[in-house]
N, CA and C atoms as a LAMMPS dump frame, in Angstrom:
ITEM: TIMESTEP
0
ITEM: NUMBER OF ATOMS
231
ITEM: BOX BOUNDS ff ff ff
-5.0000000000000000e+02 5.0000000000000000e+02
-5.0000000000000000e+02 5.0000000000000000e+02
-5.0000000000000000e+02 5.0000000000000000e+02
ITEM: ATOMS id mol type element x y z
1 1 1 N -150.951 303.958 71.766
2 1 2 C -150.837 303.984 70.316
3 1 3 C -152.176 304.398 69.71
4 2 1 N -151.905 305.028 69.017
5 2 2 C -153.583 305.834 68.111
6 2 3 C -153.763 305.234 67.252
7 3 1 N -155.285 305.074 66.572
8 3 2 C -156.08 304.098 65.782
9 3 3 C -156.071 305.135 64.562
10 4 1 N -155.804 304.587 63.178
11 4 2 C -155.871 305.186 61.933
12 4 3 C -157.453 305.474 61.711
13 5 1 N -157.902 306.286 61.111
14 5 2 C -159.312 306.404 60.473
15 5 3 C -159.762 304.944 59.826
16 6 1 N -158.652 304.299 59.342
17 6 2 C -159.155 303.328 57.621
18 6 3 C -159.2 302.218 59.16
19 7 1 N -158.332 302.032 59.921
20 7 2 C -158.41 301.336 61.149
21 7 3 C -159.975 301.073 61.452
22 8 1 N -160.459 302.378 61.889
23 8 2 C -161.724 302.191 62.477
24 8 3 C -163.109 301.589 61.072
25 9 1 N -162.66 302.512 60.108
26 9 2 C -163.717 301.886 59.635
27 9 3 C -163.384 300.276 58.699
28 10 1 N -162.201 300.149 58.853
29 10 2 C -162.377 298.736 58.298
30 10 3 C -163.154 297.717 59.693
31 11 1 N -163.324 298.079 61.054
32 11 2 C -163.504 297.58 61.879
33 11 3 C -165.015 297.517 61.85
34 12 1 N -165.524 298.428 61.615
35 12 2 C -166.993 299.091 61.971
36 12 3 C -167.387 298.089 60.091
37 13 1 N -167.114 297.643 59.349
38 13 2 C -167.187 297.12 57.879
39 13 3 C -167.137 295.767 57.847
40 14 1 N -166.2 295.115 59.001
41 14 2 C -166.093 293.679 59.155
42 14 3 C -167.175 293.38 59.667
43 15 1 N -167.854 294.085 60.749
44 15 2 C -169.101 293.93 61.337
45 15 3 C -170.43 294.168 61.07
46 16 1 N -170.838 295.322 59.775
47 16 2 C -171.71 295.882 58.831
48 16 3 C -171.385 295.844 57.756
49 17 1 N -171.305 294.868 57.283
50 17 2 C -170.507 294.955 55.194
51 17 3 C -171.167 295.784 54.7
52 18 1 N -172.671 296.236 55.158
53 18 2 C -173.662 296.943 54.634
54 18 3 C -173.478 298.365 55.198
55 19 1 N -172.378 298.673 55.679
56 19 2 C -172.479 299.73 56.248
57 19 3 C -171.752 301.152 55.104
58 20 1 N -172.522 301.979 55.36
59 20 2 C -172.066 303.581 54.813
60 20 3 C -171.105 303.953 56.434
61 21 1 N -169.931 303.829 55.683
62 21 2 C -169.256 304.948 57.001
63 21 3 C -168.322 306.07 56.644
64 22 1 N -168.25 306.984 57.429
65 22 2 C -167.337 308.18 56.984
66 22 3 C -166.659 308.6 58.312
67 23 1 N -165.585 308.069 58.746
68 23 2 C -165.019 308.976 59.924
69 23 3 C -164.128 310.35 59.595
70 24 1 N -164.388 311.198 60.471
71 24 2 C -163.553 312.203 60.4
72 24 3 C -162.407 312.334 62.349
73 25 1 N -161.041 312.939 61.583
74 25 2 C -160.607 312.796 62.836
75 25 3 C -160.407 314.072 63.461
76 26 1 N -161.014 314.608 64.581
77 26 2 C -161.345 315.897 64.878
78 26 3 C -160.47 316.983 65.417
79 27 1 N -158.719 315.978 66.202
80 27 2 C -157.859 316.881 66.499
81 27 3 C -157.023 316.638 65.748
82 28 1 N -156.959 315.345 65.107
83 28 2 C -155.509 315.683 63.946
84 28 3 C -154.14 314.564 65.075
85 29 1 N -154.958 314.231 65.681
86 29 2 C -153.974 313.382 66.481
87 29 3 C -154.083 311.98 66.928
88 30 1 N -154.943 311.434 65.922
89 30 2 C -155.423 309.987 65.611
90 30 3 C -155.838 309.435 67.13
91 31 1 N -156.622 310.537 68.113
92 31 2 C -157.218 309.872 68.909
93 31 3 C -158.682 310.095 69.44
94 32 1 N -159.479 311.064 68.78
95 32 2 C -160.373 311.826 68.771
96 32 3 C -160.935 311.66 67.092
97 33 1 N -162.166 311.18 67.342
98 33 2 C -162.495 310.856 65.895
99 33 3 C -163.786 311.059 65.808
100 34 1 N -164.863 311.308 65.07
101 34 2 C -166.136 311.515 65.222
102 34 3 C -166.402 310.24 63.819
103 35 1 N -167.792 309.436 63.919
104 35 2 C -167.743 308.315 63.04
105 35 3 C -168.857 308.581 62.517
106 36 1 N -169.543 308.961 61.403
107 36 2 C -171.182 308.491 60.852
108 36 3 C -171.813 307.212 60.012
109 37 1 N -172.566 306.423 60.779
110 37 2 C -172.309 304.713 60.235
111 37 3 C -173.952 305.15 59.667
112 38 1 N -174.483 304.039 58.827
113 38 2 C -175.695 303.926 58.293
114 38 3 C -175.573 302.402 58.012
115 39 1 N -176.052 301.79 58.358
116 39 2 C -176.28 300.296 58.228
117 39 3 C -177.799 299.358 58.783
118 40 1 N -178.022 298.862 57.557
119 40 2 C -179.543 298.178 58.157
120 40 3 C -179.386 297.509 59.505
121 41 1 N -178.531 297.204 59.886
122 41 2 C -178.177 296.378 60.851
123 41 3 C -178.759 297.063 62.493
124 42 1 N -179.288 298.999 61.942
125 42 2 C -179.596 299.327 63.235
126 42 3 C -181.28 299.849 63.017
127 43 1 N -181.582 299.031 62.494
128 43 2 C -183.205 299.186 62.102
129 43 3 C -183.8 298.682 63.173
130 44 1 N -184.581 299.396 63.755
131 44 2 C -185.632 298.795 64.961
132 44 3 C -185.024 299.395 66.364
133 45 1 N -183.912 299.477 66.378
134 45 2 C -182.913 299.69 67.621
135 45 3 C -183.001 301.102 68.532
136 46 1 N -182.715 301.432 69.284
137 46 2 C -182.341 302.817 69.932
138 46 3 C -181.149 303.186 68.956
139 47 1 N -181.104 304.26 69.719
140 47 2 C -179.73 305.376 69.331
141 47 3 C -178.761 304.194 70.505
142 48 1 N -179.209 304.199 71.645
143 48 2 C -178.322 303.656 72.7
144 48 3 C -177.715 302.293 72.115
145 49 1 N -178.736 301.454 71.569
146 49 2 C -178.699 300.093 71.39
147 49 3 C -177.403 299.586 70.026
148 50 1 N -177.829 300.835 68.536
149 50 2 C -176.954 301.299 67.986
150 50 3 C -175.3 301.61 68.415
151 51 1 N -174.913 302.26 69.202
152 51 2 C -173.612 303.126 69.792
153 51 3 C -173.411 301.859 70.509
154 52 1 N -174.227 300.559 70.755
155 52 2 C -173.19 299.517 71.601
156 52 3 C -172.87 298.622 70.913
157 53 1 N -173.755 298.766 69.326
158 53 2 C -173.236 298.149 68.291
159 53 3 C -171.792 298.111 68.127
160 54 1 N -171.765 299.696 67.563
161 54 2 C -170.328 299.985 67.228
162 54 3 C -169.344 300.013 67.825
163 55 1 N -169.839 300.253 69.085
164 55 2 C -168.396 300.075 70.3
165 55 3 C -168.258 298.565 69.921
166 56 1 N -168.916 297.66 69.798
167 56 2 C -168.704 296.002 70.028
168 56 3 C -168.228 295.739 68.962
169 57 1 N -168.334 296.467 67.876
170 57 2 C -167.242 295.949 66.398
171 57 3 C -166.14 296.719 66.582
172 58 1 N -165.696 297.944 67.502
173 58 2 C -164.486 297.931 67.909
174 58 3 C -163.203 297.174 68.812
175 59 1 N -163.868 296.399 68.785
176 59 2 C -163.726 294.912 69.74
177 59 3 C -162.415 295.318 70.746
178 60 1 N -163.268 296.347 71.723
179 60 2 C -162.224 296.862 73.1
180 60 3 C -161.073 297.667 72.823
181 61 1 N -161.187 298.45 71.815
182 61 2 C -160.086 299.434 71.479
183 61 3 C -160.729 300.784 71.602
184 62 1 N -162.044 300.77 72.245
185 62 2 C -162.326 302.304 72.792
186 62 3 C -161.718 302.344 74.146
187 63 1 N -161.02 303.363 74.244
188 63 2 C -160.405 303.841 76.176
189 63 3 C -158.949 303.641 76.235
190 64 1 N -158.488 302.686 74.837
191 64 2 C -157.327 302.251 74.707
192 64 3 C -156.564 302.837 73.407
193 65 1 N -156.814 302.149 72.919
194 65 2 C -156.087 302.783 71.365
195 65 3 C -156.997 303.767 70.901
196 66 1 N -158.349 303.942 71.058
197 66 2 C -158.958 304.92 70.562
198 66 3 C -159.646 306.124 71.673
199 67 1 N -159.017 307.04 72.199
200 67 2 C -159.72 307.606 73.295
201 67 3 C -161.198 308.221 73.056
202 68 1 N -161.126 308.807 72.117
203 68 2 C -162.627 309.403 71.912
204 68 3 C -163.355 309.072 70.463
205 69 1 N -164.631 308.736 70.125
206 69 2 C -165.623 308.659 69.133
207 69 3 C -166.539 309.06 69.36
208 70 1 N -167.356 310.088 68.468
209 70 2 C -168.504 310.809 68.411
210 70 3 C -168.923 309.902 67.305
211 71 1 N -170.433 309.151 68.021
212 71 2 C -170.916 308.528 66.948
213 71 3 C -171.99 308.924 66.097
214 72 1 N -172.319 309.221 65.041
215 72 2 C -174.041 308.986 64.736
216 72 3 C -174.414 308.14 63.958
217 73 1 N -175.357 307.469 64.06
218 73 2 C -175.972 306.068 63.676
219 73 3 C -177.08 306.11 62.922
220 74 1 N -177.38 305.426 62.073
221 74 2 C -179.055 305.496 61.644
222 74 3 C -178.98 304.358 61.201
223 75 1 N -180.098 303.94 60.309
224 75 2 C -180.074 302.991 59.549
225 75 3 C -180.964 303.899 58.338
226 76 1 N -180.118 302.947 56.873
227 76 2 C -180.8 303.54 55.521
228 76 3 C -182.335 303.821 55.698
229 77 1 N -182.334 304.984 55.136
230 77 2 C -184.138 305.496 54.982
231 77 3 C -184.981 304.45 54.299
């Protein structure tokens, strides 16, 4: 079963209230999605450390309901 866009980012929002997110879904087949998050929450962090953020507020629905996410991460300037 494929994950809605509003899906993911209400997920990635429960976990960053502070978060700027914008997913886009890249084949049109709600399983391939590319995500851009901005949340203080990844201040200090890697890029790596970030991307295990967000996998972990997907709480195990990457590989399953969601096959692919292209992430990019920052935190506000």
């Amino acid at each position: 079963m494929a994950m809605q866009a509003k899906d993911i980012e209400t997920l990635i929002k429960e976990a960053f209230p502070d978060a700027v997110v914008q997913i886009t879904d890249l084949a049109g087949d709600g399983d391939h999605y590319a995500a851009t998050v901005v949340s203080s929450a990844f201040k200090g962090k890697t890029r790596v450390q970030q991307h295990q953020l967000v996998y972990g507020a997907l709480k195990g629905r990457m590989g399953g309901e969601l096959h692919a996410l292209a992430l990019t991460t920052s935190a506000p300037a």
